[in-house]
C-alpha positions, 0 to 999 in steps of 0.5 A: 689521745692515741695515733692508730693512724700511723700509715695512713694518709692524711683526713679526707673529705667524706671520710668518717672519723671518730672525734671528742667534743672539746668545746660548745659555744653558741650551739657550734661544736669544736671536735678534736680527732682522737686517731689524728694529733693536732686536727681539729675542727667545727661542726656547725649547728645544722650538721648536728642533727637529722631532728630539730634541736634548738640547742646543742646540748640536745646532740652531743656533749663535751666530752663524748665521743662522736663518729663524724664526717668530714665535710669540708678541709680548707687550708687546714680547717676542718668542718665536720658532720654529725647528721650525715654519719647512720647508726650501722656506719657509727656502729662500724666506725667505733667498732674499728676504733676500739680495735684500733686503739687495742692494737696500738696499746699492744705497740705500746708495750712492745716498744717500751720493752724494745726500746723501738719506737712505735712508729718503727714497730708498725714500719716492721709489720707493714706488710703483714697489716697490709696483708690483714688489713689492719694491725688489730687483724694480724694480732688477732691472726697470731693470737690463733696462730703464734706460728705466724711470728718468726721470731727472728729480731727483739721486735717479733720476739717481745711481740710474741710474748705478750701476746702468749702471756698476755692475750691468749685465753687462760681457760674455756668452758666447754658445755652441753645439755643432755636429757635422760630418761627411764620408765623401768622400775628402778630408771632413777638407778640406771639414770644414776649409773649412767651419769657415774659412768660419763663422771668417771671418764673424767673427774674434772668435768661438771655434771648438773641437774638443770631441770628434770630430766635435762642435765649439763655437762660442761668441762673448763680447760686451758685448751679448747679442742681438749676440752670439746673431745672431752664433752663429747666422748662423756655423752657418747658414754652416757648415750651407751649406758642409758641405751642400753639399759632401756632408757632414753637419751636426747642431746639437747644442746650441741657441745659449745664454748659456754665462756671464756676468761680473757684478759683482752676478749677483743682478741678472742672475738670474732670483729662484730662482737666488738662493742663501744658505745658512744659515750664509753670512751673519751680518749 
């Protein structure tokens, strides 16, 4: 259980919220909101479903994790909805989640570092969340931007370095494909020396044959727009070299971020690569 919704007002009917299955007992659901301590509610056997189950267990499980809609809230009980919630809605819906939860967990580390509550850190951002629409999209707004962080109190300061120390990329790999060829009669040796040539450039880079006559390049680095410059003055280098000894040059493959190593990839991803299945969480 974690409270991602500190700011945020109180469940409304028709909203959708993400919940864990608590209990089933004669095919009505109890449900606990895992984003809003002490809500809990039903689901009733005819919210469960869009097809025709005879039990329960044909819809859910105790402990899965749901999206749910609120139905109804009347004097502090909550009925809730399984049928009524899309795919592209429950897609949406735990995508945020998963954010959500990320985003407090970095909360978590800053206040057990400060001292300060986490309700207070969320309180000394507002605006900022406010502004980005939600803490997870301010801390991914740092993440490629530290400069946004004043750094002016213990809150900002600690903030700033777990998500330098923690949360930024340790390392990219920069990859392009290339094909190269030569009909002369010593083309293998002119083919040779032009791949050297783009080597020498820099010895870190990684030249392989991938399948004749197409060969990779690809460079690993700490810093990605280092690494991509890199790529690419090594093909204009072989570009040079094989042209100008007669051969044939194809860029096959423009240079792209082939992997990145991350400790949280959430914070390198771009929202809609933000993946959580249903059943993958039970918090």
């Amino acid at each position: 259980m974690f409270t991602t919704q500190i700011n945020a007002q109180s469940l409304q009917e028709g909203q959708y919220v993400v919940v864990k299955v608590i209990k089933m007992e004669d095919n009505i659901v109890t449900v606990e909101a895992l984003e809003y301590p002490g809500i809990k509610g039903l689901i009733m056997p005819n919210e469960l479903s869009r097809k025709r189950i005879k039990n329960a267990i044909q819809a859910t499980k105790v402990g899965k994790t749901e999206v749910c809609q609120v139905l109804k809230i009347e004097n502090s009980n909550y009925d809730f909805s399984l049928k009524q919630v899309d795919e592209q809605s429950k897609t949406n819906v735990l995508n945020e989640f998963k954010q959500n939860k990320l985003a407090y967990r970095i909360a978590e580390k800053v206040s057990k570092a400060t001292n300060v509550t986490i309700e207070d850190i969320y309180s000394h951002f507002s605006k900022e969340i406010e502004a980005h629409r939600s803490f997870f999209n301010f801390l991914s707004a740092i993440r490629d931007n530290l400069a946004l962080l004043n750094n002016s109190n213990i809150v900002e300061d600690n903030l700033y370095n777990v998500i330098k120390h923690q949360f930024k990329a340790s390392s990219f790999k920069i990859r392009a494909d290339i094909d190269i060829n030569c009909y002369k009669y010593n083309g293998l040796e002119i083919i040779k020396n032009a791949l050297q040539k783009g080597q020498d450039l820099d010895s870190s880079v990684e030249i392989c044959l991938l399948n004749t006559p197409t060969f990779s390049i690809t460079k690993t680095c700490s810093d990605k727009d280092q690494g991509f410059e890199a790529v690419k003055k090594i093909i204009e280098c072989i570009k040079k070299s094989i042209e100008e000894k007669g051969g044939v040059f194809h860029l096959m493959a423009e240079p792209r971020l082939y992997g990145e190593k991350n400790k949280h990839n959430l914070l390198k991803s771009n929202l809609e690569e933000s993946m959580l299945t249903s059943s993958s969480d039970s918090e």
